[in-house]
C-alpha positions in Angstrom: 44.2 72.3 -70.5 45.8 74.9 -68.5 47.4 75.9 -70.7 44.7 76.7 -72.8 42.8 78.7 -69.8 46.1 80.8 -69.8 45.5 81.7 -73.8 41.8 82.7 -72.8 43.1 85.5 -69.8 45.7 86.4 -71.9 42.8 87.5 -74.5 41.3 89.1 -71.6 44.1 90.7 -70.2 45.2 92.1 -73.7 41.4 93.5 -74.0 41.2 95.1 -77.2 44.5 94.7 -78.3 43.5 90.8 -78.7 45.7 87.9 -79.0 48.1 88.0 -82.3 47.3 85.5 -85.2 50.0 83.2 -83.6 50.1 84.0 -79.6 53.2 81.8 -79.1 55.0 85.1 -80.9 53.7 87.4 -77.4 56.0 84.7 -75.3 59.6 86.7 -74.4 57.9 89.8 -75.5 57.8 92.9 -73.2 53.7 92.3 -73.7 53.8 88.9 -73.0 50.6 88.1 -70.8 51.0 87.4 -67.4 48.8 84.3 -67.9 51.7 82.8 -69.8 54.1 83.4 -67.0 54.1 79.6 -65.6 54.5 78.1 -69.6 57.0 77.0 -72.1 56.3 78.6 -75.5 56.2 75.1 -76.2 53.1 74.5 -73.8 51.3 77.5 -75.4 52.0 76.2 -78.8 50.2 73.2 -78.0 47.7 74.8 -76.8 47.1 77.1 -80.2 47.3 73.8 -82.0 44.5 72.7 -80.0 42.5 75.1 -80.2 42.7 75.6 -83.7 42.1 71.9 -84.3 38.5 72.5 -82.3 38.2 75.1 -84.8 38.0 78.4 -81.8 41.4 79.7 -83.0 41.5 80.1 -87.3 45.1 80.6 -89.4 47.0 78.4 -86.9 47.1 74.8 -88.3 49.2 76.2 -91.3 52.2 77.7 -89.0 52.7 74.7 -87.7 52.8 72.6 -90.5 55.7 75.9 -91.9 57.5 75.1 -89.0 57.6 71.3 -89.1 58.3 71.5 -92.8 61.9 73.8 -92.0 62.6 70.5 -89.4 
């Protein structure tokens, strides 16, 4: 559930910019949040999934379904 907090500052902190279709992508970047700083992509993932399963975050489900298919 932290985790999921961290994807809500980082949609603050970003401001209008917003959080990308797939915010696991802003982890490594030179934009990366700070709010990611204490999580694995891994963690964040999880997080989008989860979201996206309650239906708050739309267009995720399907990435990860791409990326367990090329598994």
């Amino acid at each position: 559930m932290a985790a999921v907090d961290a994807l809500y500052l980082a949609q603050e902190e970003l401001g209008d910019f917003g959080l990308p279709r797939y915010p696991p992508d802003l982890m490594g970047q030179p934009h990366q949040p700070a709010a990611f700083t204490d999580f694995t992509r891994h963690e964040i993932e999880e997080a989008t999934f989860f979201l996206a399963r309650l239906g708050l975050i739309q267009g995720i489900a399907q990435r990860r379904d791409d990326r367990e298919g090329a598994s």
